[in-house]
N, C-alpha and C positions, 0 to 999 in steps of 0.2 A: 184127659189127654188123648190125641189122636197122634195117629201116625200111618209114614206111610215110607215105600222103599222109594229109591231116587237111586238113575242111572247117570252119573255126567263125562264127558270123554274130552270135553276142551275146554282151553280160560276161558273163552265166549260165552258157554255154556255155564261153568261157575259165575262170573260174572252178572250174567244176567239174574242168576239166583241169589246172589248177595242183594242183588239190586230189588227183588223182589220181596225177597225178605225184610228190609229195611224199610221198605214202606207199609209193613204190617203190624198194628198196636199192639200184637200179643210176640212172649219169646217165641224166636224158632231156633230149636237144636239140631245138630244133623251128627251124624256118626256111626259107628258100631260099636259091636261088644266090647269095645276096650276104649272107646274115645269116645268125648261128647265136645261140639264145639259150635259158639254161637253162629247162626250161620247169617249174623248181619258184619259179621267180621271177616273179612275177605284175605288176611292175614293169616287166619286161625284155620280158614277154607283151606287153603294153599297145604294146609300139614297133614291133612285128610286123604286114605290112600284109594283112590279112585277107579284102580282095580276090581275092585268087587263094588257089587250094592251097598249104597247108604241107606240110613232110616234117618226120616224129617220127623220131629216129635216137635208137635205145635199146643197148646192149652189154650182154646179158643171156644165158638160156640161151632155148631157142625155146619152152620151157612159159612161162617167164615172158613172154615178148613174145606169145605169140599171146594168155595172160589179157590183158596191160595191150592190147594192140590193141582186144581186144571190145570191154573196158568203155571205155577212149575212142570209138569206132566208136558206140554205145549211148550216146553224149552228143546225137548229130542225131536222136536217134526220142523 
């Protein structure tokens, strides 16, 4: 499993990451200490408290995680 923190501060920015997620063959989880939630679920996104850093917990090979890392990482610029 890898993982990595994520900053997001608008819908445009969740969105874009739901939409990112969704096109990846392996689960993606996002959340913290207290909450885990599929982050191809744009419903389940919305209940996630965006205040603080999340953690993306992806089960993939490491080519795949360091692409889907970038291009999430390239959603804050």
């Amino acid at each position: 499993m890898h993982q990595f923190n994520i900053v997001m501060r608008s819908f445009q920015q969740v969105q874009r990451f739901v939409a990112l997620a969704m096109n990846q063959p392996f689960d993606v989880m996002v959340g913290n200490d207290y909450q885990s939630i599929n982050g191809k679920d744009i419903m389940g996104m919305f209940s996630l408290d965006y205040r603080f850093p999340l953690k993306v917990s992806v089960t993939c090979s490491q080519k795949e995680f360091e692409i889907f890392q970038n291009d999430v990482l390239s959603l804050n610029n």
